[in-house]
C-alpha positions as CSV (number, residue, x, y, z in Angstrom):
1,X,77.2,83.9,108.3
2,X,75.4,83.4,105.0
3,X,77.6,84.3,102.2
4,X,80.7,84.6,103.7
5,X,83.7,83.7,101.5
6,X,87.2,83.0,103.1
7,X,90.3,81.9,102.7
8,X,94.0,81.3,104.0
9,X,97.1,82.3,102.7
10,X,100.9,81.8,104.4
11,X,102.2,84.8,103.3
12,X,105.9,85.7,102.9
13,X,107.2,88.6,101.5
14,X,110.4,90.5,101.5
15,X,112.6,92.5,100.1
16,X,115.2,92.5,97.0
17,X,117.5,90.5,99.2
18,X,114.2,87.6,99.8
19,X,113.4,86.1,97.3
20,X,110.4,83.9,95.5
21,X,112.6,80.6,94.2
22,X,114.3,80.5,97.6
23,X,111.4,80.6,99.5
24,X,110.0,77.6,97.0
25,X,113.6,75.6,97.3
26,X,113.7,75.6,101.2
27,X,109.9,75.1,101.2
28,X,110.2,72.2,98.4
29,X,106.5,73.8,97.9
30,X,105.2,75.2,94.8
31,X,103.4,78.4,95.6
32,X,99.9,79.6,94.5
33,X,101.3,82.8,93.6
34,X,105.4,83.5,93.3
35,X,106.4,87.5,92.1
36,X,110.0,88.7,92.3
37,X,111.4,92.1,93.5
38,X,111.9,93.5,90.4
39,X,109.4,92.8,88.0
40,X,106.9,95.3,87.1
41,X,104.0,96.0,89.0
42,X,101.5,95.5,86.0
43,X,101.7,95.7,82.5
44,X,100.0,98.8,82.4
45,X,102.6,100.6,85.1
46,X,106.0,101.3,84.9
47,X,106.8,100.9,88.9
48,X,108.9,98.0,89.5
49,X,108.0,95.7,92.4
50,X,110.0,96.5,95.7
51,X,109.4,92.7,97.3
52,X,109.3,89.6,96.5
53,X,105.6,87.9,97.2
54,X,105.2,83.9,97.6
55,X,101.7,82.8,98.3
56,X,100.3,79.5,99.4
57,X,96.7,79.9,99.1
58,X,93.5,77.4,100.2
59,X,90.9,77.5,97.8
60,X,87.6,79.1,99.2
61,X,84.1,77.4,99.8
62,X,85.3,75.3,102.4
63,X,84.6,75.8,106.4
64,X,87.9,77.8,107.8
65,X,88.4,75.2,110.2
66,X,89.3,72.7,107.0
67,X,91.2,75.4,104.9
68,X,93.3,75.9,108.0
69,X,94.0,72.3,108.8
70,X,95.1,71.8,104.9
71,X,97.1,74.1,105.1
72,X,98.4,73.4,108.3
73,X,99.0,69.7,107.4
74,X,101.0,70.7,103.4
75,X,103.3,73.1,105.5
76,X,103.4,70.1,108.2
77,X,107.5,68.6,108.5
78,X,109.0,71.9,106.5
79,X,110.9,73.7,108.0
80,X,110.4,76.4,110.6
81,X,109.9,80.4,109.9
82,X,113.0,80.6,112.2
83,X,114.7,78.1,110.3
84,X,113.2,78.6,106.4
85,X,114.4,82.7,107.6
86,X,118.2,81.5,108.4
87,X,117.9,79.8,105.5
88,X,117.7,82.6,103.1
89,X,118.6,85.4,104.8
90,X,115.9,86.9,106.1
91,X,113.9,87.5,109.2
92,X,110.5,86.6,110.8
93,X,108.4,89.8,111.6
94,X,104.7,89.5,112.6
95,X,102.2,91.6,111.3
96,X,99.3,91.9,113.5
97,X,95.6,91.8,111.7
98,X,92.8,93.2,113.3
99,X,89.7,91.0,113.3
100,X,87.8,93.4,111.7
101,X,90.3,94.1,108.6
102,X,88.7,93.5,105.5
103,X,91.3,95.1,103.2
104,X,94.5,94.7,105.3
105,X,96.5,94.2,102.1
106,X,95.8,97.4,100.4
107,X,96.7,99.8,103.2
């Protein structure tokens, strides 16, 4: 498809008890994008974030197939969800994704 953009992101996010800089020790990754439970949503809003977010992201413009293996091939030798979940307390729950989602994260 002609101008298509995509992108890959390992996603983990959790609650207050989850958070960022664990994810990022047991990892030994810096993340894209890192926000903690706690911190306000925006500057402009006064809500305070109910999960922590840690992002690593591919960077777009690339076939799929390559983002994937990248990222594949950085998260290659860390630990496993199981283990990197044991690790700091939490648990591994899949979210399914429809193919046809274009704006799964804002629902």
């Amino acid at each position: 498809m002609v101008g298509v953009q995509t992108s890959v992101t390992f996603r983990m996010l959790g609650s207050a008890g989850l958070t960022a800089e664990a994810v990022t020790q047991q990892l030994g990754l810096q993340p894209t994008t890192a926000i903690e439970a706690g911190e306000p949503v925006s500057r402009r809003s006064a809500r305070i974030r109910e999960s922590s977010v840690w992002l690593l992201s591919s960077s777009p413009g690339i076939e799929l197939v390559t983002q994937l293996n990248r990222l594949l091939a950085v998260l290659a030798g860390r630990p496993s969800l199981s283990e990197l979940a044991g690790a700091i307390g939490a648990r591994v729950e899949p979210v399914p994704i429809p193919w046809d989602c274009a704006d799964w994260l804002r629902r």
